[in-house]
SEDRENRO-584864 format. One record per residue (C-alpha): residue number from 1; y, x, z; residue in one letter. Coordinates in Angstrom, 2 decimals. Example, Ala and Ser with C-alpha at 12.3 -4.5 7.8 and 13.67 -1.06 7.14 Angstrom:
REM residues 2
<atom seq="1" c2="-4.50" c1="12.30" c3="7.80" type="A"/>
<atom seq="2" c2="-1.06" c1="13.67" c3="7.14" type="S"/>
END
This chain:
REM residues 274
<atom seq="1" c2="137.73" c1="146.41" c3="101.70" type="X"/>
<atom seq="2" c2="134.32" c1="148.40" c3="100.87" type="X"/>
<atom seq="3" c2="133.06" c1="151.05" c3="101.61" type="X"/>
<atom seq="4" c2="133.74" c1="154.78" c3="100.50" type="X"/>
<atom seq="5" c2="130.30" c1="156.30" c3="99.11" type="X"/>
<atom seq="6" c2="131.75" c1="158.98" c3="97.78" type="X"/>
<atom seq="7" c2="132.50" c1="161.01" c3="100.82" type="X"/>
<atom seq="8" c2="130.36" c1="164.46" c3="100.42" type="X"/>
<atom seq="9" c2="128.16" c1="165.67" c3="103.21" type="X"/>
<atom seq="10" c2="130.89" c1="166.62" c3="106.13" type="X"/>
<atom seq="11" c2="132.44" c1="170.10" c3="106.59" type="X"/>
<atom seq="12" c2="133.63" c1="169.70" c3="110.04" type="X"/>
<atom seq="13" c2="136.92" c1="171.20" c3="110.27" type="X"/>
<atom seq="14" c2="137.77" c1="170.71" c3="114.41" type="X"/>
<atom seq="15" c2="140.29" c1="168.44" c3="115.08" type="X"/>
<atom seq="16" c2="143.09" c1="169.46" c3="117.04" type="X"/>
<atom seq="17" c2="144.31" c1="166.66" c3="119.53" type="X"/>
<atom seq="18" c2="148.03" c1="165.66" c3="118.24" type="X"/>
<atom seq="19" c2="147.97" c1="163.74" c3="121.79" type="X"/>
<atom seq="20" c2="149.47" c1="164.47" c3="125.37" type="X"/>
<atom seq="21" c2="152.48" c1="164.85" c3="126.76" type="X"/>
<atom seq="22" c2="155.74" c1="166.46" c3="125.62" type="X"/>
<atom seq="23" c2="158.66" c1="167.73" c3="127.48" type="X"/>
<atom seq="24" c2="162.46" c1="166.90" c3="126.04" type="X"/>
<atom seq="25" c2="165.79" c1="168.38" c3="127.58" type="X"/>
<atom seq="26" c2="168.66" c1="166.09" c3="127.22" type="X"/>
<atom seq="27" c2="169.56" c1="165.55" c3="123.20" type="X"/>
<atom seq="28" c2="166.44" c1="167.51" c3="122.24" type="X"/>
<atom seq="29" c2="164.22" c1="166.30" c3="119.05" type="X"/>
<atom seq="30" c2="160.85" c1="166.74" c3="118.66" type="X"/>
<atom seq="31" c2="158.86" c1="166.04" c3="114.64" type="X"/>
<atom seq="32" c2="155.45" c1="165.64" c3="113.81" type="X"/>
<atom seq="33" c2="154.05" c1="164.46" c3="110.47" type="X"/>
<atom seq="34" c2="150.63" c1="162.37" c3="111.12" type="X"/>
<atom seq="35" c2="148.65" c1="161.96" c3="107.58" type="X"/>
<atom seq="36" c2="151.77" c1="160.54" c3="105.83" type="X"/>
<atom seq="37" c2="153.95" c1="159.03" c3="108.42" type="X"/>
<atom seq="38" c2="157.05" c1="160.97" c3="109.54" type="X"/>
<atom seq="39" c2="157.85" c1="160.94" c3="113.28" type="X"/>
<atom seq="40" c2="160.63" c1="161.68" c3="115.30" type="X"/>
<atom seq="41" c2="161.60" c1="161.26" c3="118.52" type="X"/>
<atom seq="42" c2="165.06" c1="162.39" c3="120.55" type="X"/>
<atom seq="43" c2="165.85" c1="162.16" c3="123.93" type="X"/>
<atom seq="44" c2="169.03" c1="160.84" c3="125.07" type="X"/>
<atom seq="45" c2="170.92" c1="160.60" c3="128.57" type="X"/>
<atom seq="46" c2="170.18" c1="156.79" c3="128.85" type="X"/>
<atom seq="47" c2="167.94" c1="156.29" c3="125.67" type="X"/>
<atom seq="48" c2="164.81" c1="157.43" c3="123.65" type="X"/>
<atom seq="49" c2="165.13" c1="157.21" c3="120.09" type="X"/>
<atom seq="50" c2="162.39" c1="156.91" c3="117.82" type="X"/>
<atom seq="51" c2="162.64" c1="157.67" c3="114.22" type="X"/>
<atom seq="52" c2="159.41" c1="157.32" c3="111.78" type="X"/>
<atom seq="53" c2="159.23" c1="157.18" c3="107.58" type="X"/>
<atom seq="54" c2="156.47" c1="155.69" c3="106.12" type="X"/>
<atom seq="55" c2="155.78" c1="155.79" c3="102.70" type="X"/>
<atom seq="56" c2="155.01" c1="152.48" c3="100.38" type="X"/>
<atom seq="57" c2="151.14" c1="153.45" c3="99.59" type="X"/>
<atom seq="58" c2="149.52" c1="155.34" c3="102.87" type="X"/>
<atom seq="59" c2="145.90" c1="157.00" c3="101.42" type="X"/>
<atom seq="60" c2="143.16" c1="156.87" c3="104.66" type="X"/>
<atom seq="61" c2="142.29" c1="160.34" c3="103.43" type="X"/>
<atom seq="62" c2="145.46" c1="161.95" c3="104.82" type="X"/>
<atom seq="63" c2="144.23" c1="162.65" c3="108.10" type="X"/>
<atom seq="64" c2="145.89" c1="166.07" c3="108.71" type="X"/>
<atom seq="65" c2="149.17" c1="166.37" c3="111.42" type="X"/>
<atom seq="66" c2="151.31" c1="169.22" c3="112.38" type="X"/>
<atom seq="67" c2="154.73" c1="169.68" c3="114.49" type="X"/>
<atom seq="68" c2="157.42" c1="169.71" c3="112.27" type="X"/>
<atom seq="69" c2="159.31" c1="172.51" c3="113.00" type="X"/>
<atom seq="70" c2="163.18" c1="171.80" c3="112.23" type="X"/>
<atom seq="71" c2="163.37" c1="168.87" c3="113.66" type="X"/>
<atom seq="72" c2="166.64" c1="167.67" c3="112.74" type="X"/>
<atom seq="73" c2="165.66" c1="167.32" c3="109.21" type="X"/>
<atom seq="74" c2="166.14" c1="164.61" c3="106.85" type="X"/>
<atom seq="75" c2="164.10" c1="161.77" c3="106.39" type="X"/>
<atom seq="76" c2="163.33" c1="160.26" c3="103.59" type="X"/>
<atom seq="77" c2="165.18" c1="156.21" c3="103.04" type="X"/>
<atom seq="78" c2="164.28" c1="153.74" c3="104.44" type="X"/>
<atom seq="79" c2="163.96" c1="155.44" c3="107.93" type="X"/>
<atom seq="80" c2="163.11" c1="152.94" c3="111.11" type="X"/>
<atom seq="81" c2="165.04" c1="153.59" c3="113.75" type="X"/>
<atom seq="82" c2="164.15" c1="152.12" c3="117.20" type="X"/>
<atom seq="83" c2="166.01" c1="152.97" c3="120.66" type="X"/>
<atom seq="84" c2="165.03" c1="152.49" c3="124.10" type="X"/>
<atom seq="85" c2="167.89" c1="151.84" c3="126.83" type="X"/>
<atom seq="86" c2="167.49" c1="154.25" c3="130.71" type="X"/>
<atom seq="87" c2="169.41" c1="153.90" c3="133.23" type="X"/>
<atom seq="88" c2="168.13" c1="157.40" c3="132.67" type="X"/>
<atom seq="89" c2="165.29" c1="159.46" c3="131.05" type="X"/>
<atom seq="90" c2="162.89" c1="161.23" c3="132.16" type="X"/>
<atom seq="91" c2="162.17" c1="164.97" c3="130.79" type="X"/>
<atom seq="92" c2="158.97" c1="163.85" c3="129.39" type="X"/>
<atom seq="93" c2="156.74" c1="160.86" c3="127.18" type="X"/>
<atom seq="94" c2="153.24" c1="160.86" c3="126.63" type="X"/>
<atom seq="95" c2="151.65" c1="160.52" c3="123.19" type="X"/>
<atom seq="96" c2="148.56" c1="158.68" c3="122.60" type="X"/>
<atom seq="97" c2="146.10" c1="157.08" c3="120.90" type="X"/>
<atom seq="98" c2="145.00" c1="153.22" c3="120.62" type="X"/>
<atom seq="99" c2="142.55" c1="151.07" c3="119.03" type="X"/>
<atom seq="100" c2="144.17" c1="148.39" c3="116.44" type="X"/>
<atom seq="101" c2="146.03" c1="145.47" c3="118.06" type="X"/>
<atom seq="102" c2="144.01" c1="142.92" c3="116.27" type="X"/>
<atom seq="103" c2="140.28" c1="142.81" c3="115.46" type="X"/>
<atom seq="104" c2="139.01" c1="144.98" c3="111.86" type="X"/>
<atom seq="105" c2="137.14" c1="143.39" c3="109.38" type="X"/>
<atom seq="106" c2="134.95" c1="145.60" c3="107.63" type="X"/>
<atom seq="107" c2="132.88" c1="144.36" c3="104.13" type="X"/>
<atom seq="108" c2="130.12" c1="146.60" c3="102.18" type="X"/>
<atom seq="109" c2="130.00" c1="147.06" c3="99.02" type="X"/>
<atom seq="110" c2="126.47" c1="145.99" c3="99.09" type="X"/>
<atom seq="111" c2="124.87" c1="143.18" c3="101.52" type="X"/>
<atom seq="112" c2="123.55" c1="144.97" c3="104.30" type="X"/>
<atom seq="113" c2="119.85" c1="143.78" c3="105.88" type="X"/>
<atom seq="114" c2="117.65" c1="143.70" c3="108.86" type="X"/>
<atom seq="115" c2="114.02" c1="142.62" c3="108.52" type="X"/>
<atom seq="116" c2="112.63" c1="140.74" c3="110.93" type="X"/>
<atom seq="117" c2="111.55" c1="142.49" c3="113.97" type="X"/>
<atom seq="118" c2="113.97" c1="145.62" c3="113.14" type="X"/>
<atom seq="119" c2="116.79" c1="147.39" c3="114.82" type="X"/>
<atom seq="120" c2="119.16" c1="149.72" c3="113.59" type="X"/>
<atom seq="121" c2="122.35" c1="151.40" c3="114.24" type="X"/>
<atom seq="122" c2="125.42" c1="151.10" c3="111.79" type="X"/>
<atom seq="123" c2="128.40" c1="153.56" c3="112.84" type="X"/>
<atom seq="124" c2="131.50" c1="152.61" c3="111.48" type="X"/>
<atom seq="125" c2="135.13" c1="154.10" c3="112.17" type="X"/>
<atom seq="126" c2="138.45" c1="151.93" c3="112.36" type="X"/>
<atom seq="127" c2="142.32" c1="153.01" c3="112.09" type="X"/>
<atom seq="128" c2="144.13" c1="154.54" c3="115.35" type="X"/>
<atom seq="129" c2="148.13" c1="153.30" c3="116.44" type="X"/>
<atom seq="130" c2="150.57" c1="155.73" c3="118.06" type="X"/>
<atom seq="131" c2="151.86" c1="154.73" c3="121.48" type="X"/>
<atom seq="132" c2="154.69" c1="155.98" c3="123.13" type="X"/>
<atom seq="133" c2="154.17" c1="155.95" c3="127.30" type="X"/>
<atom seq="134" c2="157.21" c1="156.60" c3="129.93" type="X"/>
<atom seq="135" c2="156.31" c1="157.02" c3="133.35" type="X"/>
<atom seq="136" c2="156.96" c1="153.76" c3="135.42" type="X"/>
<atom seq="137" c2="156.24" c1="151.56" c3="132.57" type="X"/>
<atom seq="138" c2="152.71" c1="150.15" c3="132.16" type="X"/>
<atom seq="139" c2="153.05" c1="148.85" c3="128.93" type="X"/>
<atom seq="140" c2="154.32" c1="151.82" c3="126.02" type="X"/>
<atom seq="141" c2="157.58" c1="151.73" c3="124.44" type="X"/>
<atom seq="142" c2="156.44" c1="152.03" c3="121.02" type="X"/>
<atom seq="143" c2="153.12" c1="151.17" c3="119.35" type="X"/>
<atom seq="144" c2="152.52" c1="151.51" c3="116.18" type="X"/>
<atom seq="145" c2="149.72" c1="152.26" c3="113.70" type="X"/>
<atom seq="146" c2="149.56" c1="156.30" c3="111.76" type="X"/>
<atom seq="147" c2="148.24" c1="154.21" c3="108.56" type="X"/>
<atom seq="148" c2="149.18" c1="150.55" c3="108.25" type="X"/>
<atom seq="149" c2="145.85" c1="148.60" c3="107.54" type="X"/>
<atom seq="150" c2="146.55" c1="145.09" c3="105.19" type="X"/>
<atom seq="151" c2="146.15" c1="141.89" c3="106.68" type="X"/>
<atom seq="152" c2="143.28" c1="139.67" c3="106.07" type="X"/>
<atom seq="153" c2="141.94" c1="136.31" c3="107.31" type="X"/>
<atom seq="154" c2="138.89" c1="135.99" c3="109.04" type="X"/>
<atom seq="155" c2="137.00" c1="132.66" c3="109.42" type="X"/>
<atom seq="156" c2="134.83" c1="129.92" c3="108.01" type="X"/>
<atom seq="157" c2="137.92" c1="128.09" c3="106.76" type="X"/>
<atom seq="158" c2="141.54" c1="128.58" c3="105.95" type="X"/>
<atom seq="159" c2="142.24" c1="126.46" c3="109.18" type="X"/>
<atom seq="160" c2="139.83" c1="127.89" c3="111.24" type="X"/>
<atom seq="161" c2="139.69" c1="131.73" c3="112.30" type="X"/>
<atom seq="162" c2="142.22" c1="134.48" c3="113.17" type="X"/>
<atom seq="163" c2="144.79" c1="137.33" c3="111.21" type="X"/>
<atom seq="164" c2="142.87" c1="140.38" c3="111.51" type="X"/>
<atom seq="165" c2="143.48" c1="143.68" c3="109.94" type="X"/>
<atom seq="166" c2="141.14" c1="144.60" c3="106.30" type="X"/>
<atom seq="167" c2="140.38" c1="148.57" c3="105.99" type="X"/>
<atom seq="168" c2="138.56" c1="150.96" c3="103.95" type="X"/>
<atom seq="169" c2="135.58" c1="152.12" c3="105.68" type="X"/>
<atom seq="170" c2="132.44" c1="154.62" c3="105.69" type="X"/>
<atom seq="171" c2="129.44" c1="153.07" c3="106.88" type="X"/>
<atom seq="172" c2="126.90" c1="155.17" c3="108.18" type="X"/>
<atom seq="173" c2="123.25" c1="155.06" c3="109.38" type="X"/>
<atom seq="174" c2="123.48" c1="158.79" c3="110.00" type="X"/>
<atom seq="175" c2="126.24" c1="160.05" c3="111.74" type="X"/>
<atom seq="176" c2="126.58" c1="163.37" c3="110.52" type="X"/>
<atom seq="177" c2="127.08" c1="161.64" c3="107.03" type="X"/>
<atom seq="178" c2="130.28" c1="160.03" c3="108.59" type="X"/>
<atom seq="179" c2="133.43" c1="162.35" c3="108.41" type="X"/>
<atom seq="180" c2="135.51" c1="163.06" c3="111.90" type="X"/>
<atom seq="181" c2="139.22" c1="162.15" c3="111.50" type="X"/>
<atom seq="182" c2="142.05" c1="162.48" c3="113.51" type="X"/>
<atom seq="183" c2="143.42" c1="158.68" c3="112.76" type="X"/>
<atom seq="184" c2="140.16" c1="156.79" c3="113.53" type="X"/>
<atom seq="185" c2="137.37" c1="156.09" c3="115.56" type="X"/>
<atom seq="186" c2="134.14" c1="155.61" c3="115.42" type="X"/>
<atom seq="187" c2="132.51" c1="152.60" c3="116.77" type="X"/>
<atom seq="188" c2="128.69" c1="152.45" c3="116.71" type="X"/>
<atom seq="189" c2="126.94" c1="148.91" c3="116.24" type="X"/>
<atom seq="190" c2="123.62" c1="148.80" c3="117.10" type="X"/>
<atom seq="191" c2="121.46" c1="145.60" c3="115.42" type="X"/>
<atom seq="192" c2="118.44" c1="143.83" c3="116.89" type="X"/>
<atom seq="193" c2="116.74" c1="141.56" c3="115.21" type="X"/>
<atom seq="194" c2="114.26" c1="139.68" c3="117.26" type="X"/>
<atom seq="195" c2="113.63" c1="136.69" c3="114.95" type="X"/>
<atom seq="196" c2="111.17" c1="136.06" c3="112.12" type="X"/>
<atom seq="197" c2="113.61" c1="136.10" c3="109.31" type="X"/>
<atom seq="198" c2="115.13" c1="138.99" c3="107.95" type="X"/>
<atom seq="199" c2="119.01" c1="138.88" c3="108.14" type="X"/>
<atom seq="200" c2="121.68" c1="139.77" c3="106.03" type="X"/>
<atom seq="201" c2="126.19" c1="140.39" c3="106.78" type="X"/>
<atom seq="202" c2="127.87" c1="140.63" c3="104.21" type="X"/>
<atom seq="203" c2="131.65" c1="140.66" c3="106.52" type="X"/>
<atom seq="204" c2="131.99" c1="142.07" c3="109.63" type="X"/>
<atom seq="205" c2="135.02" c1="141.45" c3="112.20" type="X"/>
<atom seq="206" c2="135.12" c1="144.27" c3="115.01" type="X"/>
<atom seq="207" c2="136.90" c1="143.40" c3="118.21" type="X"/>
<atom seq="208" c2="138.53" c1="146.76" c3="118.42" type="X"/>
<atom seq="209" c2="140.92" c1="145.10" c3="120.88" type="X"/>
<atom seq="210" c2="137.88" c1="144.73" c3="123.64" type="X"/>
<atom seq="211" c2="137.49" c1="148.31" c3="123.07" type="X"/>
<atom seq="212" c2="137.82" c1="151.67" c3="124.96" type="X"/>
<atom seq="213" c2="139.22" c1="154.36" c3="123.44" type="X"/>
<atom seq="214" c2="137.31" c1="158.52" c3="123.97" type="X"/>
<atom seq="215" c2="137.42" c1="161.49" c3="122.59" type="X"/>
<atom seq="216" c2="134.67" c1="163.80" c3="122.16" type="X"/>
<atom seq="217" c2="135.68" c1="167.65" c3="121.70" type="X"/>
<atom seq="218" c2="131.49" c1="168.58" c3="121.21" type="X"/>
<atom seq="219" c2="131.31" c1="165.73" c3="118.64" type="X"/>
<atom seq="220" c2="135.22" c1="165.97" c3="117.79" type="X"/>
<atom seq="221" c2="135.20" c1="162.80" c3="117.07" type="X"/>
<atom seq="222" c2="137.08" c1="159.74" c3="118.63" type="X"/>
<atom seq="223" c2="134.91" c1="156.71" c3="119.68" type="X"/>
<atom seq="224" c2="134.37" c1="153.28" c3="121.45" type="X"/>
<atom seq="225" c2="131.97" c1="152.09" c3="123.58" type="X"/>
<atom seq="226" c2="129.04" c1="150.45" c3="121.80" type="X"/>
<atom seq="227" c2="128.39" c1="147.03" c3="120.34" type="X"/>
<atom seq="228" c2="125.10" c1="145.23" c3="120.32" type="X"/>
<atom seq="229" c2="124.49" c1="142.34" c3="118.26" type="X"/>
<atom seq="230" c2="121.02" c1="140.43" c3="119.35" type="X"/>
<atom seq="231" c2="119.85" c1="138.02" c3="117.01" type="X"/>
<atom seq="232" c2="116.88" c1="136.10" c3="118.04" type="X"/>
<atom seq="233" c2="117.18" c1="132.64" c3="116.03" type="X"/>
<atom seq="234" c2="118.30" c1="131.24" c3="113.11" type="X"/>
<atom seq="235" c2="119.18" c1="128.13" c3="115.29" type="X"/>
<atom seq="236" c2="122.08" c1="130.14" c3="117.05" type="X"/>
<atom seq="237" c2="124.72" c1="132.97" c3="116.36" type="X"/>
<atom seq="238" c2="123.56" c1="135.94" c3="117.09" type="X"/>
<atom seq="239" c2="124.62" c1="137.50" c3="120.70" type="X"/>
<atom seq="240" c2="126.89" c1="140.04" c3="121.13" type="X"/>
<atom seq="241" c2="127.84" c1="142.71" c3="124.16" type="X"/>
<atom seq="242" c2="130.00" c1="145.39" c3="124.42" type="X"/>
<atom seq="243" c2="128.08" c1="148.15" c3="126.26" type="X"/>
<atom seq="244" c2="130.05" c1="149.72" c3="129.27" type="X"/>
<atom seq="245" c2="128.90" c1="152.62" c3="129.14" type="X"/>
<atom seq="246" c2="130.06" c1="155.54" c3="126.20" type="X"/>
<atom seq="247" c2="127.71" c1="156.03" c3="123.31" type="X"/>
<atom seq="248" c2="124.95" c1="158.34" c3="124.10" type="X"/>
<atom seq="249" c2="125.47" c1="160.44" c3="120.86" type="X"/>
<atom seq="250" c2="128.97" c1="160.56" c3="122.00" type="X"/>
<atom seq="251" c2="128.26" c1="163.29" c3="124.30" type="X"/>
<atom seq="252" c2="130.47" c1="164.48" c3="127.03" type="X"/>
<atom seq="253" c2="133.90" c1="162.35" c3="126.63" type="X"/>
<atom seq="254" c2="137.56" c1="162.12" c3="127.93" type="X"/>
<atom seq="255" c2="138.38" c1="158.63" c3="128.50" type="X"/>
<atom seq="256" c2="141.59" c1="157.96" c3="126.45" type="X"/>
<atom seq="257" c2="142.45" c1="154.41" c3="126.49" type="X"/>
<atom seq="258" c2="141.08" c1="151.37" c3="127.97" type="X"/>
<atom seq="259" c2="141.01" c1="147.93" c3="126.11" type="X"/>
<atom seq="260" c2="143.86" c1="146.04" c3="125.17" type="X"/>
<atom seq="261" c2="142.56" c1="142.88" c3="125.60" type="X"/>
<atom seq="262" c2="139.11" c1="143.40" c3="127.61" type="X"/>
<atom seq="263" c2="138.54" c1="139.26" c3="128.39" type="X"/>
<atom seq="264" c2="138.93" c1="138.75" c3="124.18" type="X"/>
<atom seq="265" c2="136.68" c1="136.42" c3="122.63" type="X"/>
<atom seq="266" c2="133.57" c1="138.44" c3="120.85" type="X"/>
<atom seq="267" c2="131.36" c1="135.61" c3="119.37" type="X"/>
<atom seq="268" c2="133.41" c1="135.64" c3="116.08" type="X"/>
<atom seq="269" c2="132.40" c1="138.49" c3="114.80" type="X"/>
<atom seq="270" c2="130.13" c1="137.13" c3="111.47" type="X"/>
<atom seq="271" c2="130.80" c1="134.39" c3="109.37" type="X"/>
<atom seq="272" c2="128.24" c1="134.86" c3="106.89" type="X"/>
<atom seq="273" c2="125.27" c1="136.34" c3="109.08" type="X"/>
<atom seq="274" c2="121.73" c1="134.52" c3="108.33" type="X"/>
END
């Protein structure tokens, strides 16, 4: 998917975290709506219910929420239904935010380059899942993303490479031209090229899944940690490390999330870089 140039220079309206926890009594429903997804969830004696509309077309511009307030009202057809078997519930489930289950390939409209001997930094944002967390269970009883991304192959062949998710995307060189949003985050990627050719992508694939997961209120933005991609010869792929520390733009940060899959493979992340 390319990217969107025609974003205007950003008003920042704050964004209000839709995450945390929530407290249920017994039979009680709480509603949000998150861009265009409907979501409702009910606590039962012995099960959590989850309830969520999603509408055929999803626009990445809808990046508003709110609390529904009657929220026993109906949902539009079809409405997924999912529900959890307790022994019994708890009075409360956690809400939160997670980086996409699968790597994100990104593609610009134009070829982007780096002359020899340059380095620059490329900040790019990627879609956010909803995860449902119960205390006691490490893993969340629901996961799934606020905007559904398409699928897309990523790989040098059709028999060679992985399923990955394809998303519109603003990339930036300047962050403050790159809008804050409630349903992604932004991942910067810094570039240093230490050869004697200049070097042109023309596809990206992100490892969101090796990612963190932060929130900064200063910046209100959502991030991950870093990526830099060394490339230092022709003769090999370029390098690439995922910084452990946050970005330093990022400012002060609360850690959110750490990575789904932290020991996932990051040397696939160009397939037309030279």
């Amino acid at each position: 998917m390319p990217f969107d140039h025609t974003e205007s220079p950003i008003e920042t309206a704050p964004i209000q975290p839709w995450w945390g926890e929530y407290a249920f009594e017994i039979n009680q429903s709480k509603a949000w709506q998150f861009g265009s997804l409907l979501f409702r969830i009910t606590r039962g004696l012995q099960e959590w219910r989850l309830e969520y509309y999603r509408p055929v077309v999803q626009y990445d511009y809808e990046q508003k929420w709110h609390t529904i307030e009657d929220a026993n009202f109906g949902f539009p057809q079809p409405v997924k239904i999912e529900r959890y078997m307790f022994k019994s519930t708890q009075d409360k489930i956690q809400l939160m935010p997670r980086l996409a289950d699968r790597s994100v390939v990104i593609k610009p409209v134009d070829p982007i380059y780096i002359p020899a001997g340059q380095r620059g930094t490329l900040y790019i944002s990627t879609p956010l899942w909803i995860a449902g967390f119960i205390e006691g269970q490490k893993e969340p009883i629901f996961d799934i993303p606020v905007i559904l991304p398409k699928d897309t192959w990523f790989g040098p062949n059709h028999r060679t490479g992985e399923v990955c998710y394809a998303t519109a995307v603003d990339g930036r060189t300047e962050l403050q031209l790159l809008r804050p949003r409630a349903f992604r985050a932004v991942t910067p990627i810094e570039f240093h090229n230490t050869s004697h050719q200049q070097l042109r992508f023309d596809r990206m694939n992100v490892p969101v899944p090796a990612l963190p997961l932060f929130f900064s209120e200063s910046t209100q933005r959502l991030w991950t940690s870093q990526i830099k991609v060394m490339h230092e010869s022709s003769e090999r792929p370029p390098r690439i490390r995922v910084e452990n520390r946050t970005p330093p733009n990022a400012g002060e940060v609360a850690y959110l999330h750490p990575p789904r899959d932290p020991a996932g493979t990051l040397f696939n992340m160009f397939d037309s870089f030279f």
